[in-house]
Wavefront OBJ file of the C-alpha trace (Angstrom):
o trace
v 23.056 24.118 6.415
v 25.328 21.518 6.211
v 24.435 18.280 8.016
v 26.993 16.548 10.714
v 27.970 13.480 10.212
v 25.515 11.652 12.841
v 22.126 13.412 11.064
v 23.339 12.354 7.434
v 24.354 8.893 8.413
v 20.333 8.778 10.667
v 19.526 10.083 7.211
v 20.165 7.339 5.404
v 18.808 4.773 7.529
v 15.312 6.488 7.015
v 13.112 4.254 4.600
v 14.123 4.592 0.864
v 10.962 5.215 -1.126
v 11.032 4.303 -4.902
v 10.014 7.453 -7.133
v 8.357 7.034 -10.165
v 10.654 7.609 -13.459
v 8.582 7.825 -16.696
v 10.531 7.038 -20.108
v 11.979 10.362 -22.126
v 9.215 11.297 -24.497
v 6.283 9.840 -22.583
v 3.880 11.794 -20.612
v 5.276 12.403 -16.788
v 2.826 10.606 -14.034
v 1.950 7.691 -15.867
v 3.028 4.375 -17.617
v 1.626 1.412 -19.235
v 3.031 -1.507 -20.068
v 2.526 -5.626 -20.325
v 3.736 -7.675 -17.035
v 7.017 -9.258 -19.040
v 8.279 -6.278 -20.026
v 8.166 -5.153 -16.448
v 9.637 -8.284 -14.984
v 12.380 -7.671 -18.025
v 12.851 -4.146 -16.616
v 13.427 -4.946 -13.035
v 16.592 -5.061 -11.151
v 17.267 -8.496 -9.352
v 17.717 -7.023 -6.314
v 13.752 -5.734 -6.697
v 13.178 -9.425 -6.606
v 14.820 -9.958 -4.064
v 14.070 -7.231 -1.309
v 11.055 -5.044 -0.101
v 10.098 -2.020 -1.812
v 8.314 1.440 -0.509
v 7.343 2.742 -4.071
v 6.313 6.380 -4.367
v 3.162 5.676 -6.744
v 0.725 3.477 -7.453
v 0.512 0.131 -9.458
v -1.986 -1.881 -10.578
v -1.506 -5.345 -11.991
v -3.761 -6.963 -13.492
v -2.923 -10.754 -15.058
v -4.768 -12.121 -17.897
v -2.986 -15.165 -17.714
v -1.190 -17.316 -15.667
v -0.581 -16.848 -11.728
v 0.579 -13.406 -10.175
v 2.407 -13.708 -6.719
v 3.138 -10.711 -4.681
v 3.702 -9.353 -1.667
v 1.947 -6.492 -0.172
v 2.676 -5.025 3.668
v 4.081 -8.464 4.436
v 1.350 -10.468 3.227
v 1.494 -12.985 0.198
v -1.117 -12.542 -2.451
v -1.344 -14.778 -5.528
v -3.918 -13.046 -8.140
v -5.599 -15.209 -10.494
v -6.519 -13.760 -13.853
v -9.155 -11.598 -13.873
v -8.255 -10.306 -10.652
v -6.421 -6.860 -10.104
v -3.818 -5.761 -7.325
v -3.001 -2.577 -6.433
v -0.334 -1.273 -4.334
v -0.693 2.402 -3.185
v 2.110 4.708 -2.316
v 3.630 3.945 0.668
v 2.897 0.197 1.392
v 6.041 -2.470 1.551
v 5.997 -4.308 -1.584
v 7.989 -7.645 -2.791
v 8.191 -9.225 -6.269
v 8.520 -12.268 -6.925
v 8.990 -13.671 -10.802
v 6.628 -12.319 -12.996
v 7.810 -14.873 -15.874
v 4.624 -16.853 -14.417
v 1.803 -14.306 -15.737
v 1.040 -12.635 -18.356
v -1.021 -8.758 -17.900
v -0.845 -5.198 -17.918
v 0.861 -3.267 -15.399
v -0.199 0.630 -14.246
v 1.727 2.194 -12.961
v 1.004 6.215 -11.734
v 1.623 9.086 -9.398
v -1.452 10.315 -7.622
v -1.683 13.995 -8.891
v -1.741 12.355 -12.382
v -5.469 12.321 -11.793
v -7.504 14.791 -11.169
v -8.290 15.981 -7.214
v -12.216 14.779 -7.705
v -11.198 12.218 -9.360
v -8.711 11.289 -6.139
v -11.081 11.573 -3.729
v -13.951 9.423 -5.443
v -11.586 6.630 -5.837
v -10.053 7.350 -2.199
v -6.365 7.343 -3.819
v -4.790 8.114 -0.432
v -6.635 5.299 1.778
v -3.440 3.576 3.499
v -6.566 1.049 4.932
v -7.594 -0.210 1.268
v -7.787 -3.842 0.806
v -5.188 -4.782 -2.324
v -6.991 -7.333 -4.441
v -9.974 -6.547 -6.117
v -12.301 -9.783 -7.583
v -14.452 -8.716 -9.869
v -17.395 -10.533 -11.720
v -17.725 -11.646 -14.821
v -19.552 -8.809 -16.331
v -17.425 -6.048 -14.267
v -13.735 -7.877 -15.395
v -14.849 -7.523 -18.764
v -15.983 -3.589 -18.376
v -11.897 -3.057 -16.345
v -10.129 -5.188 -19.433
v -11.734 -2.998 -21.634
v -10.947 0.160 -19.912
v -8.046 -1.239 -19.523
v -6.911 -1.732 -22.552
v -8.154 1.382 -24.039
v -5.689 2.885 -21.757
v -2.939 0.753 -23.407
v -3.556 1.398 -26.867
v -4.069 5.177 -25.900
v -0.239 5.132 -24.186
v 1.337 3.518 -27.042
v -0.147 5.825 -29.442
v 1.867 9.055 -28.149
v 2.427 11.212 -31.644
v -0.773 10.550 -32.919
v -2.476 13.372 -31.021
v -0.510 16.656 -29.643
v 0.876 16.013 -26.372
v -1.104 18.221 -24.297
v -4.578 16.383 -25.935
v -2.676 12.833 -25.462
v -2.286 13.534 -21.858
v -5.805 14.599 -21.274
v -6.858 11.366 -22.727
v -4.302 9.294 -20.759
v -5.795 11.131 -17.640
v -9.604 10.322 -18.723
v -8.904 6.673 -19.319
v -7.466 6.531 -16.256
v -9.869 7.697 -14.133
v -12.465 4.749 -15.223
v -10.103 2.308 -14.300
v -9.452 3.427 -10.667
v -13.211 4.673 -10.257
v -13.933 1.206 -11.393
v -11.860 -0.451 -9.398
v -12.786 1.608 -6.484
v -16.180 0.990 -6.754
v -15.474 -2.777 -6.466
v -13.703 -2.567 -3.340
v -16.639 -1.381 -1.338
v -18.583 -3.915 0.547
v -21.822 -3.880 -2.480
v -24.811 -1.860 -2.897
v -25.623 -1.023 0.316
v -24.645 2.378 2.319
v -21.591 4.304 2.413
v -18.872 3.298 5.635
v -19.656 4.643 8.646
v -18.690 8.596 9.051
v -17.461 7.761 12.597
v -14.979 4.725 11.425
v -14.091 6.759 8.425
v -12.998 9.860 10.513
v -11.485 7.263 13.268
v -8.837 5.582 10.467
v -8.049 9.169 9.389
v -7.293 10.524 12.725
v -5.116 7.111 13.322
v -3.279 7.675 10.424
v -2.002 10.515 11.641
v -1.278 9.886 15.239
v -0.416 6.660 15.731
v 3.089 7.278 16.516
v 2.053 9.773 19.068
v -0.874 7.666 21.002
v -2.373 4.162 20.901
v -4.984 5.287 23.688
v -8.509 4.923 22.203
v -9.833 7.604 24.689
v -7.218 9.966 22.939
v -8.808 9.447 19.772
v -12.460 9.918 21.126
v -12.109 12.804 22.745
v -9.849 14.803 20.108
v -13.211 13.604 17.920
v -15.782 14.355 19.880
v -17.409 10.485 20.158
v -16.952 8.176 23.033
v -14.385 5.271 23.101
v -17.736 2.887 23.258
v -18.709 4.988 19.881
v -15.041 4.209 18.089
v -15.545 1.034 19.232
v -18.654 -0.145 18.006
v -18.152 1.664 14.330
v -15.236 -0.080 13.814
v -16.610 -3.540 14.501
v -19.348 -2.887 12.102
v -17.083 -2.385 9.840
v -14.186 -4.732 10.235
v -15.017 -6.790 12.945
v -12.728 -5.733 15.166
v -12.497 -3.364 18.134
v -11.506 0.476 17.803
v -7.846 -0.721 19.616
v -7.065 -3.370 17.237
v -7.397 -0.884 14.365
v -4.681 1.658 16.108
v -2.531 -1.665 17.154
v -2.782 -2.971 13.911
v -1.478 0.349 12.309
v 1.516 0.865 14.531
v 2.427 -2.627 13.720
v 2.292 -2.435 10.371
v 4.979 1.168 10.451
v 6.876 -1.181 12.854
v 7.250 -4.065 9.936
v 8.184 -1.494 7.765
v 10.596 0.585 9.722
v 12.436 -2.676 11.164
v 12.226 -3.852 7.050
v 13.005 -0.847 4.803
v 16.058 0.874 7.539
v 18.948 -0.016 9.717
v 17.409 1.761 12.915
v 17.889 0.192 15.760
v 15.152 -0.979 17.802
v 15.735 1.998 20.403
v 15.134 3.984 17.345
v 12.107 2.273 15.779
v 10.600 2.350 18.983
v 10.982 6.106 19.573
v 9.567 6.762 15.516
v 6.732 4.902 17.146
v 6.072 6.559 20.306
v 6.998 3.986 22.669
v 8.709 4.914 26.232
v 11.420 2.115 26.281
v 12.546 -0.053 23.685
v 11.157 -2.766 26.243
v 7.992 -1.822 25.973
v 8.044 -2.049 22.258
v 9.535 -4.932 22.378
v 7.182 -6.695 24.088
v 3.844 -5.111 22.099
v 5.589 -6.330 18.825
v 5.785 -9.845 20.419
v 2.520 -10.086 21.603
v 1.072 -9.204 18.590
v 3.265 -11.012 16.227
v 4.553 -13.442 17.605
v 8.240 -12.413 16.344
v 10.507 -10.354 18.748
v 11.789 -6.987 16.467
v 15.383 -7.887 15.529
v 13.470 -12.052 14.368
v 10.547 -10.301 12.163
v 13.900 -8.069 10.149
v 16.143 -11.113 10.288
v 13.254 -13.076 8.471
v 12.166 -10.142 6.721
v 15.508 -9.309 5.073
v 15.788 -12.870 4.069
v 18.359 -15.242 5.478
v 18.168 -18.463 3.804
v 15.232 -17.512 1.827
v 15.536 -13.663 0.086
v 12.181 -13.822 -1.913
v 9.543 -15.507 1.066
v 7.851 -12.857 2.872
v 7.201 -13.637 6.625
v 3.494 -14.658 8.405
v 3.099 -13.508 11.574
v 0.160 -14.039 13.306
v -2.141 -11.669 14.966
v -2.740 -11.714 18.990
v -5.416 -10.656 20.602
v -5.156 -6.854 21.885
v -4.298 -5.894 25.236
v -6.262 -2.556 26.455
l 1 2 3 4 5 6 7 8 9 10 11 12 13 14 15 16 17 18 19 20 21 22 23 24 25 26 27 28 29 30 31 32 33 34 35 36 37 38 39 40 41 42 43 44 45 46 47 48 49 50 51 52 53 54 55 56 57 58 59 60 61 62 63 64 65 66 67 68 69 70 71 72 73 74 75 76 77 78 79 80 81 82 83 84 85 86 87 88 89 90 91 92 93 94 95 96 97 98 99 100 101 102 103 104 105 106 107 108 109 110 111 112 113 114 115 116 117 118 119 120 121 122 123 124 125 126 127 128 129 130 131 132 133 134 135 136 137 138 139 140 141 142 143 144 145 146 147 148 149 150 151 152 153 154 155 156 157 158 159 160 161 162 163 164 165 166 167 168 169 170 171 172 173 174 175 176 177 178 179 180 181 182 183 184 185 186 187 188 189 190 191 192 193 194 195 196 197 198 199 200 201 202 203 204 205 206 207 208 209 210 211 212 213 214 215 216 217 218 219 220 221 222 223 224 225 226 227 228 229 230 231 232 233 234 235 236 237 238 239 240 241 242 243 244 245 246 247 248 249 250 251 252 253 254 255 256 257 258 259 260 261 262 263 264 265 266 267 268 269 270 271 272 273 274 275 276 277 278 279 280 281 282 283 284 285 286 287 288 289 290 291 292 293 294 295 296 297 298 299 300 301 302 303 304 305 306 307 308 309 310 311 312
């Protein structure tokens, strides 16, 4: 079918997502690699401008300061310390001449599907810096770097054996770091907030009604409610506000829809309406958070907004 002019040119206003591109000759679905020769590898204009990337990356800086931006918000990550960005969140580099590390960077069916789901690959709520202590940063360098030596020793091995050892080395790093991003010891998160951020994940843009959400899951609203302020310390409404927020940052960042258009992506009835709920909750009227965003007068600074109390 060949598009009309109007649905090619809405087309290419959607969000451009960065795919992953492995060198010729290396195994497809993963690289490894030291944080200069990234920062030698990127494009200015990555420097400059938000990213969606396709896959995953961890960074993890041995020495020196990392800086980065991840859905908006500025992280600096002292050594020791690993970020990841999953698929799908807005990323923004700034110089990585200022650290020194290993960079990971891998597509999600690289790994295995238990594998996946033990480390929660696809959790669009996971936090993106990871502090370990001592003992546990030494156990992820290690594993770490076991994974580097293993990438840069393609030839040694047959492919096909070389790959199942990339994929194995792998899979202690993220289960590692995985591990570390849950609260400690204690019990698992709540099965009610867990099923909540999934169900909000994938209806956001069609209702930001917590009764919705309880009934299509069977609890009450006062049930959402309370799970998710044992577990974030917020209310079940804040969760879904901060979500469509977030798509609105990124939409309004990564496209040249209007706001009429953003706004109906979203759900909203009137680009009014959305107008006003980004404001309240941001502080930043739609067409002031891109102008900011996009970076007049200052391309690499990423920009705060604050968070308002929700309106039920």
């Amino acid at each position: 079918m060949v598009k009309t002019r109007q649905a090619a040119r809405e087309a290419g206003e959607r969000i451009r997502h960065v795919p992953f591109a492995a060198p010729a000759g290396v195994p497809s679905g993963v690289e490894v690699m030291p944080l200069a020769r990234l920062g030698a590898r990127l494009p200015r204009h990555s420097l400059l401008t938000p990213q969606r990337p396709a896959f995953h990356h961890l960074l993890g800086p041995t020495a020196g300061t990392l800086r980065h931006a991840v859905d908006f918000t500025d992280h600096t990550v002292a050594p020791g310390s690993w970020l990841w960005v999953r698929p799908g969140q807005v990323q923004q580099w700034y110089d990585l001449g200022a650290a020194e590390g290993v960079a990971v960077l891998f597509e999600t069916d690289f790994l295995d599907s238990a594998t996946a789901a033990a480390a929660r690959l696809d959790d669009p709520w996971a936090a993106p810096v990871h502090t370990p202590d001592p003992q546990d940063a030494a156990a992820l360098r290690t594993a770490a770097d076991h994974l580097a030596y293993e990438f840069g020793a393609l030839g040694r091995m047959p492919l096909e054996v070389h790959t199942a050892a990339l994929r194995h080395l792998l899979a202690v790093l993220v289960l590692r770091l995985a591990h570390l991003a849950r609260p400690g010891p204690g019990p698992e998160p709540d099965e009610v907030h867990l099923r909540f951020r999934e169900a909000v994940e994938r209806h956001f843009s069609r209702t930001r009604r917590v009764e919705d959400y309880a009934r299509a899951l069977g609890y009450s609203s006062r049930t959402l409610t309370r799970a998710t302020t044992a577990a974030e310390g917020g209310g079940a409404k804040e969760l879904i506000d901060r979500r469509v927020v977030l798509e609105a940052k990124r939409l309004l960042a990564h496209s040249d829809l209007p706001a009429a258009r953003v706004a109906r992506e979203l759900g909203f009835s009137s680009p009014t309406n959305f107008s006003k709920y980004f404001h309240h909750r941001t502080g930043h009227t739609p067409l002031a958070f891109r102008t900011a965003v996009r970076g007049r007068g200052d391309a690499a600074r990423p920009v705060r907004t604050r968070t308002a109390p929700s309106a039920s």
